[in-house]
TORLO-416426 format. One record per residue: residue number from 0; y negated, x, z negated of N, C-alpha, C in turn; residue in three letters. Coordinates in nm, 4 decimals, always signed. Example, Ala and Ser with C-alpha at 12.3 -4.5 7.8 and 13.67 -1.06 7.14 Angstrom:
% residues 2
+-----+----------+----------+----------+----------+----------+----------+----------+----------+----------+-----+
:   n :     n_c2 :     n_c1 :     n_c3 :    ca_c2 :    ca_c1 :    ca_c3 :     c_c2 :     c_c1 :     c_c3 : res :
+-----+----------+----------+----------+----------+----------+----------+----------+----------+----------+-----+
:   0 :  +0.5690 :  +1.3190 :  -0.7800 :  +0.4500 :  +1.2300 :  -0.7800 :  +0.3300 :  +1.3200 :  -0.7800 : ALA :
:   1 :  +0.2250 :  +1.2850 :  -0.7080 :  +0.1060 :  +1.3670 :  -0.7140 :  -0.0030 :  +1.2900 :  -0.7870 : SER :
+-----+----------+----------+----------+----------+----------+----------+----------+----------+----------+-----+
This chain:
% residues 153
+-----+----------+----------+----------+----------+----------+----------+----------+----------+----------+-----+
:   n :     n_c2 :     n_c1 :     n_c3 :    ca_c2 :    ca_c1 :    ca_c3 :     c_c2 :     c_c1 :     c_c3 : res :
+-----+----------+----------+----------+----------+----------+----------+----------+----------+----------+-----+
:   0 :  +0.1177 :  +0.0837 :  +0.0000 :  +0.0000 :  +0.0000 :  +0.0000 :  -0.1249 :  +0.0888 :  +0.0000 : UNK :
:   1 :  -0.2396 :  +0.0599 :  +0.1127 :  -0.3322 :  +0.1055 :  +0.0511 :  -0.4302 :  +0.0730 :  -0.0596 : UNK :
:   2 :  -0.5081 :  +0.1578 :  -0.0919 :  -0.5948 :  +0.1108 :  -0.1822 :  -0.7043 :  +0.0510 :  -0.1405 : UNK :
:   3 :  -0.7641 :  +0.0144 :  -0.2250 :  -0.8887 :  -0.0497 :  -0.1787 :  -0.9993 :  -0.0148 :  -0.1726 : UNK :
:   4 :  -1.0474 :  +0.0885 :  -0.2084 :  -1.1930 :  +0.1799 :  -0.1698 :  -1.1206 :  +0.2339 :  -0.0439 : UNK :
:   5 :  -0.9571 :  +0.2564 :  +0.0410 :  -0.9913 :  +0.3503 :  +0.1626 :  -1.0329 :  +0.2464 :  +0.2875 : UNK :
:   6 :  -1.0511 :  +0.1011 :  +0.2333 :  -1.0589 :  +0.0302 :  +0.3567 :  -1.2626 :  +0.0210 :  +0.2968 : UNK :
:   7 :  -1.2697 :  +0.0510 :  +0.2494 :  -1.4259 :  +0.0677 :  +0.2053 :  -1.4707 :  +0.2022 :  +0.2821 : UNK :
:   8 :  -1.4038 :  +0.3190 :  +0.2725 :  -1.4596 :  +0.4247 :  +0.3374 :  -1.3988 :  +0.4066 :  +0.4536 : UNK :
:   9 :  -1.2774 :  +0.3691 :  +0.5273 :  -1.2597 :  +0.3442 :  +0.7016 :  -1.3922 :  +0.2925 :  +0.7044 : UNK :
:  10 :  -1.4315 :  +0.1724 :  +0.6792 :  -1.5053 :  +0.0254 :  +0.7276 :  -1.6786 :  +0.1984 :  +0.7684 : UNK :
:  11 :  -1.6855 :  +0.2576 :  +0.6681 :  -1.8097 :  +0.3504 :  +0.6487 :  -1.7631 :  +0.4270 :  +0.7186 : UNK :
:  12 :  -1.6778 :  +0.4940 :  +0.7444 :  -1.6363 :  +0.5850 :  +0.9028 :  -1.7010 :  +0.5047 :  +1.0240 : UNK :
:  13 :  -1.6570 :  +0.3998 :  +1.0488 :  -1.6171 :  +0.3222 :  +1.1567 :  -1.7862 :  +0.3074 :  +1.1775 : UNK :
:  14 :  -1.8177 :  +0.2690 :  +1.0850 :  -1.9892 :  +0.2353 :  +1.1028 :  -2.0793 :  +0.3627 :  +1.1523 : UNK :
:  15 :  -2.0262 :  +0.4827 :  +1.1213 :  -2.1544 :  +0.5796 :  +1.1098 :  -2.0698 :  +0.6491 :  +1.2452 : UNK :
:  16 :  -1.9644 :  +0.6494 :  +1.2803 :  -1.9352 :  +0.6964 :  +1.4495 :  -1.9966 :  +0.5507 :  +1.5253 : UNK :
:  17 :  -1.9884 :  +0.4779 :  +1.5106 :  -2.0625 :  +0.3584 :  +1.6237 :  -2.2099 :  +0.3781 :  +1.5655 : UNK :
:  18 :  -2.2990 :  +0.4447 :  +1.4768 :  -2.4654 :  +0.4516 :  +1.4919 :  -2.4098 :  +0.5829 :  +1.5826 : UNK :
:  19 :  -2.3453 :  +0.7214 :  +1.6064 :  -2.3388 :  +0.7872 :  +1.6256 :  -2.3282 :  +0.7836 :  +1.7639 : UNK :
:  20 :  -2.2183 :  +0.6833 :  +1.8254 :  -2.2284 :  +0.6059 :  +1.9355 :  -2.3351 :  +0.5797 :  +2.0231 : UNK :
:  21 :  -2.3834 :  +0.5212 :  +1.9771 :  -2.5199 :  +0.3961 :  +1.9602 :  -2.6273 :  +0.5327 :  +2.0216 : UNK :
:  22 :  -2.6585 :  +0.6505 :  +1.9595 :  -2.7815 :  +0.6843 :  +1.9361 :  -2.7241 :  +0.8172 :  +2.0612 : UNK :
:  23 :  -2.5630 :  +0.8216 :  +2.0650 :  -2.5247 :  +0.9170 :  +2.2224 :  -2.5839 :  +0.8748 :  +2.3592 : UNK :
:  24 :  -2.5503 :  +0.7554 :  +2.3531 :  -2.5540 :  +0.6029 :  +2.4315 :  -2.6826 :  +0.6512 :  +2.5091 : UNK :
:  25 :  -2.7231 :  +0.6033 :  +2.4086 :  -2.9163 :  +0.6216 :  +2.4481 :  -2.9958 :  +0.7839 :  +2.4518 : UNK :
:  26 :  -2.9079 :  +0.8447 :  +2.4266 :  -2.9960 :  +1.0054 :  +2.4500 :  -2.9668 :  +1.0509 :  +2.6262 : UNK :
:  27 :  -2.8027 :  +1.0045 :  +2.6153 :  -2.7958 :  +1.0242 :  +2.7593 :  -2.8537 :  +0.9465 :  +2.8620 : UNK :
:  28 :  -2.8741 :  +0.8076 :  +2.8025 :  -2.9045 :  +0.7395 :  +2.9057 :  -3.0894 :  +0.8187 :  +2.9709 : UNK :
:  29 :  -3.1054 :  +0.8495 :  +2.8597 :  -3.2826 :  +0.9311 :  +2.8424 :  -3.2948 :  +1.0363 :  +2.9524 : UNK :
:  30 :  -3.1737 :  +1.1647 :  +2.9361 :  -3.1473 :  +1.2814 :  +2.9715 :  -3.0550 :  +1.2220 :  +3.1458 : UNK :
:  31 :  -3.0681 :  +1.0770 :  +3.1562 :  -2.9913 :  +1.0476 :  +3.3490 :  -2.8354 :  +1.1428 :  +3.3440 : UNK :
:  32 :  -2.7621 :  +1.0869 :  +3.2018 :  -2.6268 :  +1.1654 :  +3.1702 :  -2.5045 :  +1.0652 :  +3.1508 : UNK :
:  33 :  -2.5702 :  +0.9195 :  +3.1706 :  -2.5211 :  +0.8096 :  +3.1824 :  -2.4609 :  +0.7323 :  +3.3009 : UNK :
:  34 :  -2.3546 :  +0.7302 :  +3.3070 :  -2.3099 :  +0.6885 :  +3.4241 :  -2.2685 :  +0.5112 :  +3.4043 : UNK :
:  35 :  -2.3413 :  +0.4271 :  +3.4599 :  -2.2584 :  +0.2735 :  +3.4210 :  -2.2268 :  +0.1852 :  +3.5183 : UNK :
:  36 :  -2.1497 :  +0.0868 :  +3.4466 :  -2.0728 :  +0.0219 :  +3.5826 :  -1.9351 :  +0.0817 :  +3.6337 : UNK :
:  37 :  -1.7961 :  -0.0211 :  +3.6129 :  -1.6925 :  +0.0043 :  +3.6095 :  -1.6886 :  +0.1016 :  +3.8233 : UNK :
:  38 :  -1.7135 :  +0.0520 :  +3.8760 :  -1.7227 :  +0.0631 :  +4.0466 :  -1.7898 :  +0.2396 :  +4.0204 : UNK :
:  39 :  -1.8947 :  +0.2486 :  +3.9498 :  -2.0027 :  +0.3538 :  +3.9490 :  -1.9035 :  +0.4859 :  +3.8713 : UNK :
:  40 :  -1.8502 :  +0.4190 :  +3.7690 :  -1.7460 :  +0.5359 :  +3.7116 :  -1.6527 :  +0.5761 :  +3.7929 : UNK :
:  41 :  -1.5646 :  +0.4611 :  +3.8283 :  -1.4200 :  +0.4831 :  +3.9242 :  -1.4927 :  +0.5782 :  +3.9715 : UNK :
:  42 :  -1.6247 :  +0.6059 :  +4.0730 :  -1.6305 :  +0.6773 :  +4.1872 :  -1.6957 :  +0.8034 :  +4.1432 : UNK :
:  43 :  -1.7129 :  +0.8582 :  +3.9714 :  -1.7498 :  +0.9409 :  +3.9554 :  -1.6262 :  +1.0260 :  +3.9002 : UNK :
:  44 :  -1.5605 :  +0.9739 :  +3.8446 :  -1.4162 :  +1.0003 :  +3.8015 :  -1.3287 :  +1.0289 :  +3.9097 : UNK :
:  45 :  -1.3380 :  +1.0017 :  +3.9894 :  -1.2539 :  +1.0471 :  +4.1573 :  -1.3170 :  +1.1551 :  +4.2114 : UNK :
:  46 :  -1.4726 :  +1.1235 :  +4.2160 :  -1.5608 :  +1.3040 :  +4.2514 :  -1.5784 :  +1.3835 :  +4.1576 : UNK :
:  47 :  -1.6160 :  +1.3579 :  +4.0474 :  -1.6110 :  +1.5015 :  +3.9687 :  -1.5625 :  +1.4213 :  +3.8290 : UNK :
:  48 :  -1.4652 :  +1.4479 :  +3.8214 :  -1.4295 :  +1.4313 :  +3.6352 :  -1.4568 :  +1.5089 :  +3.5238 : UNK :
:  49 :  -1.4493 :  +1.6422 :  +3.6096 :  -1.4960 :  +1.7544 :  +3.5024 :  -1.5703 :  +1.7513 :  +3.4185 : UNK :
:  50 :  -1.6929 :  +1.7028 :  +3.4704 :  -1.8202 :  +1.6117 :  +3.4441 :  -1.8208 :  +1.5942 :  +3.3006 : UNK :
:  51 :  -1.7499 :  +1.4790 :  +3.2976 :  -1.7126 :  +1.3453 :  +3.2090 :  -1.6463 :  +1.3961 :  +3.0888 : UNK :
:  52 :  -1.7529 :  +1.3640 :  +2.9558 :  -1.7190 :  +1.4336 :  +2.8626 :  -1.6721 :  +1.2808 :  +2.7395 : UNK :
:  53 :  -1.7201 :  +1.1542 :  +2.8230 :  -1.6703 :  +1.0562 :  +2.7138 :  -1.6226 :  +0.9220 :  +2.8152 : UNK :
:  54 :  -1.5219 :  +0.8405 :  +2.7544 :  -1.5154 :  +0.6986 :  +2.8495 :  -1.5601 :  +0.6364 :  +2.7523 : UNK :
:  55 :  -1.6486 :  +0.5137 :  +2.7606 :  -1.6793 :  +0.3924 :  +2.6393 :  -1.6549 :  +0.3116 :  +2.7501 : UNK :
:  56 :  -1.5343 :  +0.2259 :  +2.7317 :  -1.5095 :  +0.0921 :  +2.7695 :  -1.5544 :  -0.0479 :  +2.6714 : UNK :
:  57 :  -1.6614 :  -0.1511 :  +2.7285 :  -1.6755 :  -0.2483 :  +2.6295 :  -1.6602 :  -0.3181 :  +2.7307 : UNK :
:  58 :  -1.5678 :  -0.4410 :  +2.6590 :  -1.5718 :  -0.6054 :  +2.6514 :  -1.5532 :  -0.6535 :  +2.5468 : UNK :
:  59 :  -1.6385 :  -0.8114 :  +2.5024 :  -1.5976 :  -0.8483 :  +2.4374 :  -1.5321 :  -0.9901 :  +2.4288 : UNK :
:  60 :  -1.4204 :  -0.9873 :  +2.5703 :  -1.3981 :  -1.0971 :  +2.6066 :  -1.2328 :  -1.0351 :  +2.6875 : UNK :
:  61 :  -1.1484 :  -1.0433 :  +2.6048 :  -1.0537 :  -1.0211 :  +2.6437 :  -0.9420 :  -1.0922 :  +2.7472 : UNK :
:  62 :  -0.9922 :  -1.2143 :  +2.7960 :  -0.9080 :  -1.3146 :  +2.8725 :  -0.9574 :  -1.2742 :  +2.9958 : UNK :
:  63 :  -1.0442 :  -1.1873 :  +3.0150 :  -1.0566 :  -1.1382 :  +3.1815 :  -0.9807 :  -1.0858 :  +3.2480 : UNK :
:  64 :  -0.8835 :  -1.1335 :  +3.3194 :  -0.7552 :  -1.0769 :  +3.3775 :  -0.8125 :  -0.9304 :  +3.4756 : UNK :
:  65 :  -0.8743 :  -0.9375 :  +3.4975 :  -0.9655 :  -0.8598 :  +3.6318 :  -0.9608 :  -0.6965 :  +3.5702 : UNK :
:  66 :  -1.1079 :  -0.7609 :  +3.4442 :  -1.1617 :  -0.6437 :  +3.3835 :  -1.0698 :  -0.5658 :  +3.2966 : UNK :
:  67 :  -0.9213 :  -0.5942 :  +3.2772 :  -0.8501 :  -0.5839 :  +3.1600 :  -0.7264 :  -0.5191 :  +3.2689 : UNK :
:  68 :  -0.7229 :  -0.5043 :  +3.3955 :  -0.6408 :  -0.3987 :  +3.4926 :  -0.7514 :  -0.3146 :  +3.5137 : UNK :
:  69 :  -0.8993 :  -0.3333 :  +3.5726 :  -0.9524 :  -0.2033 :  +3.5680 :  -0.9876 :  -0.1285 :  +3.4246 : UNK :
:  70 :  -0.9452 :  -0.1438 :  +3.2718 :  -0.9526 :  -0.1390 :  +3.1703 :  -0.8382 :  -0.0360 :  +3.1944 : UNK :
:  71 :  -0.7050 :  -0.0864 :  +3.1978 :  -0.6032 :  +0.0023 :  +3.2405 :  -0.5972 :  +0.1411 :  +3.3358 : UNK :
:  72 :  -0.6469 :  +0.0846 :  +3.4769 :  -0.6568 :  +0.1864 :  +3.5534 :  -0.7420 :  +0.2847 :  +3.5008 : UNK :
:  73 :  -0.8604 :  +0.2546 :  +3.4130 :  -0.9846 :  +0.3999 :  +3.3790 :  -0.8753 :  +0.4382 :  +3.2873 : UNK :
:  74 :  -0.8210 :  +0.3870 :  +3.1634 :  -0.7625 :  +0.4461 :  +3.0555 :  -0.6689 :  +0.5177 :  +3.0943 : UNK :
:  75 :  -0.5766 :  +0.5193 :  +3.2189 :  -0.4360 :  +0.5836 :  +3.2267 :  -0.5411 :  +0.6860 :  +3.3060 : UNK :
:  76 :  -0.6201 :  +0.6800 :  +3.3851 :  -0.6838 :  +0.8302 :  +3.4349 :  -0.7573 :  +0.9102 :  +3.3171 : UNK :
:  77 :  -0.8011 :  +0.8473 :  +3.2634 :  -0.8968 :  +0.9494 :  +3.0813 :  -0.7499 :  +0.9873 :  +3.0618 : UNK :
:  78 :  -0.6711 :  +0.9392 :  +2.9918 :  -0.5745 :  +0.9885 :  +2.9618 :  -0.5004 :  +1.1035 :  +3.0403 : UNK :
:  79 :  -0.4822 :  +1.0651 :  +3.1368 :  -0.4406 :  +1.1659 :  +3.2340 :  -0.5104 :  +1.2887 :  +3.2147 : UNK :
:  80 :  -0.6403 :  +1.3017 :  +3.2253 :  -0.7336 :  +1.3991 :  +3.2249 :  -0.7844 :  +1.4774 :  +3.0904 : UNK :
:  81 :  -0.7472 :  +1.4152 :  +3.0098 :  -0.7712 :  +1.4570 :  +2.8471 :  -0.8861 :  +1.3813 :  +2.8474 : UNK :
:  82 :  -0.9634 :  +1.3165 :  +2.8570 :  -1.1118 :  +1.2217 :  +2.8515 :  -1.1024 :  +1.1810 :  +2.6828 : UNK :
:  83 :  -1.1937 :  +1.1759 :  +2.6056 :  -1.2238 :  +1.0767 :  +2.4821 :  -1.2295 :  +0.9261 :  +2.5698 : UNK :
:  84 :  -1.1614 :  +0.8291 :  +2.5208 :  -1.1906 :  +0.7431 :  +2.5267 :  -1.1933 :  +0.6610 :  +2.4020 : UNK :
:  85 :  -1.2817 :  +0.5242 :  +2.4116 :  -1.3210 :  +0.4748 :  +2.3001 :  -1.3394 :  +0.3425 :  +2.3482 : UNK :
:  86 :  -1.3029 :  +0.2263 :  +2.2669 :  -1.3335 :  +0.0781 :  +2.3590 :  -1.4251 :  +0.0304 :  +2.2334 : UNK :
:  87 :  -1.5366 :  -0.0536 :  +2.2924 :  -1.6329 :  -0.1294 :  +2.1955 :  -1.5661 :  -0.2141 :  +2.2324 : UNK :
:  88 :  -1.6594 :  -0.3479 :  +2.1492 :  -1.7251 :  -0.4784 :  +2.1081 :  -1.8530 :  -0.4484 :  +2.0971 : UNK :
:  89 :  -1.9207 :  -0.5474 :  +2.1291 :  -2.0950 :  -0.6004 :  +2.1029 :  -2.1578 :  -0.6109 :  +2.1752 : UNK :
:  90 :  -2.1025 :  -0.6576 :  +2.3341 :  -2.1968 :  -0.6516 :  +2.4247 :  -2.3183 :  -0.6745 :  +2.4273 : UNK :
:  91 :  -2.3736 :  -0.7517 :  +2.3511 :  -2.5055 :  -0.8036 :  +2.3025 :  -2.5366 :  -0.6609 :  +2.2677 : UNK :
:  92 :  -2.5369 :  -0.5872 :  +2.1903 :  -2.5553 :  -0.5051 :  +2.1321 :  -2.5962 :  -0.3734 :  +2.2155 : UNK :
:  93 :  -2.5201 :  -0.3209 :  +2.3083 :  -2.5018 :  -0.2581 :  +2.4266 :  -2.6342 :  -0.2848 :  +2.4412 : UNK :
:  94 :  -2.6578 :  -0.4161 :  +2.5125 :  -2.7781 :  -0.4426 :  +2.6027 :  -2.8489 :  -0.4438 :  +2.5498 : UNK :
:  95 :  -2.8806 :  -0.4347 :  +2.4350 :  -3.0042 :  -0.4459 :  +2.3476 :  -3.0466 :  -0.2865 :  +2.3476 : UNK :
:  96 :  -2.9587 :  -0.2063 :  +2.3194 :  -2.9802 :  -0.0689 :  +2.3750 :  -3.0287 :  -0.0113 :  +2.5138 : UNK :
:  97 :  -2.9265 :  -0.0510 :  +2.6280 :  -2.8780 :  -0.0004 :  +2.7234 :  -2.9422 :  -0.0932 :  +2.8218 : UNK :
:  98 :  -3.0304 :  -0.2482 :  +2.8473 :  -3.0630 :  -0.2658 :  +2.9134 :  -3.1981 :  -0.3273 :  +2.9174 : UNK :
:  99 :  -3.2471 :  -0.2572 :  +2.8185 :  -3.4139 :  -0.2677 :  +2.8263 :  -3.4630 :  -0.1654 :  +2.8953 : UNK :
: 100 :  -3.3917 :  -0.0517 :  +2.9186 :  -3.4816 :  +0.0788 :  +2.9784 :  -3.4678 :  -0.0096 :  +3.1471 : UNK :
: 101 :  -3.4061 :  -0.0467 :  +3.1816 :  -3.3790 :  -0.0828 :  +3.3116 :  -3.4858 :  -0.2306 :  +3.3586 : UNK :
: 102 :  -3.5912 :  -0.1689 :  +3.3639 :  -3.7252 :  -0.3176 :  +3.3728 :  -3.7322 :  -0.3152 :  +3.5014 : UNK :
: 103 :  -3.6202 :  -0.2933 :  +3.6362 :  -3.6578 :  -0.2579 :  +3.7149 :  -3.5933 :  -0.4305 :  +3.8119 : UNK :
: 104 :  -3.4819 :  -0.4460 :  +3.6935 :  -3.4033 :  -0.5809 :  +3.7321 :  -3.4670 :  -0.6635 :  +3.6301 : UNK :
: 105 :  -3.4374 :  -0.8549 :  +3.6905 :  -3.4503 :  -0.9265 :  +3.6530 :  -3.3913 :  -0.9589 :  +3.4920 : UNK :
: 106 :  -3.4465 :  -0.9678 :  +3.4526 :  -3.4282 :  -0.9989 :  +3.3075 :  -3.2670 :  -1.0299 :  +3.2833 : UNK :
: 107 :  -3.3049 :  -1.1236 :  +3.3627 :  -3.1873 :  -1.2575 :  +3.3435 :  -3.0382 :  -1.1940 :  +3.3696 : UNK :
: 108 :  -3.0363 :  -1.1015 :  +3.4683 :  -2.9443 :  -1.0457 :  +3.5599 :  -2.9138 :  -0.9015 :  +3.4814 : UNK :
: 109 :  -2.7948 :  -0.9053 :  +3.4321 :  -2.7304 :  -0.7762 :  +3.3540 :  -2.6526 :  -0.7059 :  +3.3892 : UNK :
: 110 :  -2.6782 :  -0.6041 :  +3.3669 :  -2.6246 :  -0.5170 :  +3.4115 :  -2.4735 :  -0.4749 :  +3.3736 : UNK :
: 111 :  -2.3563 :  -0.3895 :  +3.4203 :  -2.2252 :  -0.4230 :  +3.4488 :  -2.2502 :  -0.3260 :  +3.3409 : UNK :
: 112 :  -2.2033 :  -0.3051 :  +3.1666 :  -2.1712 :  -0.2210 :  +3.0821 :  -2.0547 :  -0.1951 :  +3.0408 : UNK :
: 113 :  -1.9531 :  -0.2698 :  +3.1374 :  -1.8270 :  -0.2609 :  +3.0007 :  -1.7582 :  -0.1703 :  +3.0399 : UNK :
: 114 :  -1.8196 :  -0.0222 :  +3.1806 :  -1.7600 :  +0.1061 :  +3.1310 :  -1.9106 :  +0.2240 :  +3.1835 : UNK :
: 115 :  -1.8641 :  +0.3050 :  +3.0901 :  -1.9871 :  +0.4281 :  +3.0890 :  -1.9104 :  +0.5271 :  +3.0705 : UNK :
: 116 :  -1.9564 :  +0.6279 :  +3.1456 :  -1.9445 :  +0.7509 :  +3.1199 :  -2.0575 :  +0.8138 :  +3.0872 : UNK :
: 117 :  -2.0130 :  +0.9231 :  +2.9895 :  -2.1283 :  +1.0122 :  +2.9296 :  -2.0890 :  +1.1617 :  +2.9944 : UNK :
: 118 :  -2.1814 :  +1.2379 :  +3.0655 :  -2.1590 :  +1.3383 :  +3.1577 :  -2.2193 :  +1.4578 :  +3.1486 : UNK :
: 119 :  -2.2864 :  +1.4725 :  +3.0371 :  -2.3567 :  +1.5698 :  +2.9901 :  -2.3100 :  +1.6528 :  +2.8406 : UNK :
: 120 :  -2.2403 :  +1.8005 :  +2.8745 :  -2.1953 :  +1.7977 :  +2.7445 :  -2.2936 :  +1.8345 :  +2.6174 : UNK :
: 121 :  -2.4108 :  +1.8316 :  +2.7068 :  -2.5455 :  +1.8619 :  +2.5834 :  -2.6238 :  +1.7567 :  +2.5382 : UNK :
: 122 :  -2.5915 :  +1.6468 :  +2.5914 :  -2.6575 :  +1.5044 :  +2.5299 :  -2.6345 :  +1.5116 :  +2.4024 : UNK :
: 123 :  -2.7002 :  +1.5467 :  +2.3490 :  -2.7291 :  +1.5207 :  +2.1732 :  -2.5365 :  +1.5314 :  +2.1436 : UNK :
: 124 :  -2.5141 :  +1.7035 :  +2.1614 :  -2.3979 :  +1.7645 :  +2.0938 :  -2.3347 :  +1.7299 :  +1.9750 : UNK :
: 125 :  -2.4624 :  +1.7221 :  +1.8359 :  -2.3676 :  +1.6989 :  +1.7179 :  -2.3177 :  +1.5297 :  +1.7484 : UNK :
: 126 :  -2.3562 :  +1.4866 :  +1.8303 :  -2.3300 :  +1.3335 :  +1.8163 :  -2.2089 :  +1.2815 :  +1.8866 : UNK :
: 127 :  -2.1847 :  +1.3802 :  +2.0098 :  -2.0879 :  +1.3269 :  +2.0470 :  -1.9652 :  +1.3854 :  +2.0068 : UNK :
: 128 :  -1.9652 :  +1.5381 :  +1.9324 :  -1.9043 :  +1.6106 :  +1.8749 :  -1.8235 :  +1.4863 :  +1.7464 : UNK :
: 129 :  -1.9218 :  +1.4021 :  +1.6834 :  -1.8589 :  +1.3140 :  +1.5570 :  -1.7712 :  +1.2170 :  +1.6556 : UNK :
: 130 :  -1.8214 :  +1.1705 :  +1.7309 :  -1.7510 :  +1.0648 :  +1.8324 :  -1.6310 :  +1.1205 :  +1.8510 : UNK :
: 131 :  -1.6085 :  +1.2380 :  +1.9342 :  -1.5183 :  +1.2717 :  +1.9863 :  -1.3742 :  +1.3365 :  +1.8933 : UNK :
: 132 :  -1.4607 :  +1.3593 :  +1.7585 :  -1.3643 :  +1.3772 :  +1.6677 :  -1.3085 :  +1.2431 :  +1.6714 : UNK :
: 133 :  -1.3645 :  +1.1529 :  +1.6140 :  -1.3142 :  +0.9683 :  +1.6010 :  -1.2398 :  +0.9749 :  +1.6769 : UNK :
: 134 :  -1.2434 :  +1.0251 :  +1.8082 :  -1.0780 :  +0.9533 :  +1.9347 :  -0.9873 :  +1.0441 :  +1.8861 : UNK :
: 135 :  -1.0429 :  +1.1945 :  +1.8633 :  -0.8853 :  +1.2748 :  +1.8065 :  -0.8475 :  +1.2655 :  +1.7138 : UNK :
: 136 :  -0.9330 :  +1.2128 :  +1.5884 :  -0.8275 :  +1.1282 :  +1.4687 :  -0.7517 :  +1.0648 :  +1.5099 : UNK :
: 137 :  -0.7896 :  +0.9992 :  +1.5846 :  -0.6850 :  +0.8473 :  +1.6035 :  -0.6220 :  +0.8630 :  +1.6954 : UNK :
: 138 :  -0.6322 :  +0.9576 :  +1.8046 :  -0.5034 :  +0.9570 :  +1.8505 :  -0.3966 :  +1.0233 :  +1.7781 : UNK :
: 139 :  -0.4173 :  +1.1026 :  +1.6777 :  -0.3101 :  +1.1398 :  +1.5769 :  -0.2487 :  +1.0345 :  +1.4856 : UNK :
: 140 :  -0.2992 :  +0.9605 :  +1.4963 :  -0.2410 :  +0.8521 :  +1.4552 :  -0.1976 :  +0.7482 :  +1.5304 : UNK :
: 141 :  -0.2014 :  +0.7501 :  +1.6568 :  -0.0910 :  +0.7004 :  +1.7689 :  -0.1844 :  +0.6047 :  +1.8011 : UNK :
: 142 :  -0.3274 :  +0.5656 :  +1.7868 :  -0.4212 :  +0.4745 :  +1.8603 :  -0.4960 :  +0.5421 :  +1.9582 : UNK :
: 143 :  -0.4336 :  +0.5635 :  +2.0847 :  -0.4622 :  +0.6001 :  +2.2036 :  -0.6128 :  +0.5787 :  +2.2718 : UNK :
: 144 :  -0.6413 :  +0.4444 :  +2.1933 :  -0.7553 :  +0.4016 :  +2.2886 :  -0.8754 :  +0.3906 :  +2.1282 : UNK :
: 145 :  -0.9494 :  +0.4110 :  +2.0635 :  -0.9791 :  +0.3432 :  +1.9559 :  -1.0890 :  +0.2481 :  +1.9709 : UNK :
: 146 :  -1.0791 :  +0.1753 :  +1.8784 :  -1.1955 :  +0.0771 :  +1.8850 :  -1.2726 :  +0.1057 :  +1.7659 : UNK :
: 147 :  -1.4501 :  +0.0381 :  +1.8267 :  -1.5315 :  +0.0078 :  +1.7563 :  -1.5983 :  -0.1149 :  +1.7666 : UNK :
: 148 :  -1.6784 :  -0.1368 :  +1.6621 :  -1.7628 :  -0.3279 :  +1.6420 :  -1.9026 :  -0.2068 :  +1.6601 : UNK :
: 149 :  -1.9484 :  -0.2704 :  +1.7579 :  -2.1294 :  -0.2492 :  +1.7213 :  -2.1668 :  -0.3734 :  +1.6891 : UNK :
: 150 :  -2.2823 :  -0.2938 :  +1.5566 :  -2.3122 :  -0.4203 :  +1.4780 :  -2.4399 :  -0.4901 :  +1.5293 : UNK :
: 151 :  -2.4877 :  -0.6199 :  +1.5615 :  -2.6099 :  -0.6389 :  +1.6281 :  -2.6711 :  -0.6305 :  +1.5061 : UNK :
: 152 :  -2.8260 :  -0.5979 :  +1.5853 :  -2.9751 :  -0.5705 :  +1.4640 :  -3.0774 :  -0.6820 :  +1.4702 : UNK :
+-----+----------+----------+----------+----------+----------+----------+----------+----------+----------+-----+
């Protein structure tokens, strides 16, 4: 059994790699180290993978038959390739980040987030350094893909 302060400090892991997340997210997107859009990755991941120092897959809508084979297809190539990968929740959340810099589209009309690549291995280092520890914990513990909740503000 566990105890009950370690689901108190997971829950405080889990939180301070998704601000850690959160604040990668947006340095790269700053530094044009952001790659988004499931179509936009596939075709950066086929030309240069080397590149590609993180996968963040988000949905938060799992009955999409569609998005949930190209979910597969990116994960078995990260994998293939040694890639961090990491799957959110919070799409709201995302965009509250990730699609205000973009005033270039209609408000209304959102943009495709539920995969990014991060392609810069100097985008704010200590940050993705904590991230990227988070996927190699857990894949030592046999969670291949890990998840996070971003919390809305």
């Amino acid at each position: 059994m566990i105890p009950e302060e370690s689901f108190g400090s997971i829950e405080n892991r889990m939180q301070a790699v998704g601000l850690a997340l959160e604040e990668l997210l947006v340095t790269a997107q700053k530094q044009d180290c952001l790659t988004v859009g499931i179509y936009e990755s596939a075709k950066l991941l086929n030309a240069d993978p080397d590149s590609v120092v993180l996968c963040v897959l988000a949905a938060d809508d799992a009955d999409d038959v569609a998005l949930q084979i190209h979910f597969t297809l990116l994960q078995s190539f990260c994998c293939d390739s040694g890639l961090p990968i990491l799957r959110v929740s919070g799409a709201q959340r995302l965009q509250q980040l990730l699609g205000a810099a973009d005033t270039n589209r209609n408000q209304e009309e959102h943009r495709d987030l539920h995969c990014m690549l991060v392609t810069n291995p100097q985008a704010d280092h200590c940050r993705l350094q904590e991230v990227g520890t988070y996927c190699q914990e857990s894949r030592r513990l046999d969670q291949w893909v890990p998840e996070l909740v971003l919390q809305e503000r």
